[in-house]
N, C-alpha and C positions, 0 to 999 in steps of 0.2 A: 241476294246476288243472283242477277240469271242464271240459266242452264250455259251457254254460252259461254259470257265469264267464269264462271268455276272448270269449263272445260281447259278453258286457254292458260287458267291460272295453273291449275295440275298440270298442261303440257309445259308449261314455263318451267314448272320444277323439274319437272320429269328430264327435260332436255340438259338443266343445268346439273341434275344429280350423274346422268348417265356422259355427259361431257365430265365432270372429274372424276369419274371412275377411268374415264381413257386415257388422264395425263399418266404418265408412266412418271414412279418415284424412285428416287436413288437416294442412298447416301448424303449425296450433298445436296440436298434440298436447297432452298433461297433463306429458310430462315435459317442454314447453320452457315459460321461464319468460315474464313477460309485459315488455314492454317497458314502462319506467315513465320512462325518463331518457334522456339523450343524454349521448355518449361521443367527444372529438374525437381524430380519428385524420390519420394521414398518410397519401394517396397512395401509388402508386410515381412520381408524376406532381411530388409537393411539394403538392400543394393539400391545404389542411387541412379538413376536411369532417366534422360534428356527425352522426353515426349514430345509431339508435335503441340500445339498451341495456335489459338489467335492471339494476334495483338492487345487484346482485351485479357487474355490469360486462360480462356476459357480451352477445353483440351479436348472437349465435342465441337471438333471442327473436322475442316472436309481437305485432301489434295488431291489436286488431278496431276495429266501428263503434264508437261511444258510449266511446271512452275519451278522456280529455284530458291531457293532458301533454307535458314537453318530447321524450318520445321522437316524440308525435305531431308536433311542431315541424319535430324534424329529417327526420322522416319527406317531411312538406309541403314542406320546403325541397327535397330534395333528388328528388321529384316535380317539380318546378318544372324545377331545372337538366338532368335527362339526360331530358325529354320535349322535344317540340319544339309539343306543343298547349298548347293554353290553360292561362293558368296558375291557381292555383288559392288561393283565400287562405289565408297565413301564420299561424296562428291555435291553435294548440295542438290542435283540436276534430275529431276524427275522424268527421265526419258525412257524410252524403251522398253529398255534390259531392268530399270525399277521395277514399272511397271509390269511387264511378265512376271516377275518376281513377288509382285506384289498380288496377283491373280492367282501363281500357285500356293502362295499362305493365304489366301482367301478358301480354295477349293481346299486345303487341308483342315482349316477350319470348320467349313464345309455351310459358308456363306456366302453370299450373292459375289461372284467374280466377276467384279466387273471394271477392278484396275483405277478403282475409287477408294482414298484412306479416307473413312469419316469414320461418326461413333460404333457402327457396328462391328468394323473392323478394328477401331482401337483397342474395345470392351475382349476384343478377343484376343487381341494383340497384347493387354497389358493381364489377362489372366494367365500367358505363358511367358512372358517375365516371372509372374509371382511363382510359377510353379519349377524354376530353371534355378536356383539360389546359387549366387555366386557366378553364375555363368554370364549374366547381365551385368554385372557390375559396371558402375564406370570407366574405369581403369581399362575393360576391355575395348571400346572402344574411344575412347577418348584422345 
């Protein structure tokens, strides 16, 4: 291979390595799916407790603002039970006041706030479940 070609071949990679170093990554990446549904799971506690969900079942999924659905439901329920602030209405609707909500359990967790539920904030979300026994139960927000 020339001098030449191997230059252009190194700047090819070069370009293409330092181009996705600059896409900026969230949470809800393309390859996670979106949460559309709630999925009820058990504790290691016994509390039975409605998670968010895709459609597939899977429970590393991602919600933004502006969506409505039962995964938003469970999402708001369970904002409710592992904060100790204000609570916030029960409503399917991922607007605003979720959101906010959802940025200050993210900075208490002391995770990317960025008003995005996907896996990182689940993992944290469903280890203060486990640690609240009996305070998450279903019955509470059900």
């Amino acid at each position: 291979m020339s001098l030449d070609r191997r230059i252009g071949a190194v700047s090819a990679t070069l370009a293409a390595a330092i181009s996705l170093a600059l896409v900026p990554t969230t949470q809800a990446s393309a390859a996670t799916p979106q949460c559309t549904t709630r999925k009820l799971v058990t504790a290691v506690t016994g509390a039975s407790v409605y998670v968010p969900a895709s459609s597939g079942g899977s429970t590393s999924c991602y919600i933004a603002e502006g969506s409505q659905s039962s995964a938003v439901w469970a999402l708001q329920s369970m904002i409710n039970c592992t904060t100790s602030g204000s609570l916030i209405t029960v409503d399917s609707d991922f607007g605003p006041k979720t959101k906010a909500a959802l940025i200050a359990m993210q900075k208490h967790f002391k995770i990317s706030a960025d008003g995005v539920y996907g896996p990182q904030t689940a993992s944290q979300e469903w280890l203060a479940v486990q640690t609240r026994p009996g305070f998450c139960d279903l019955w509470h927000y059900n």
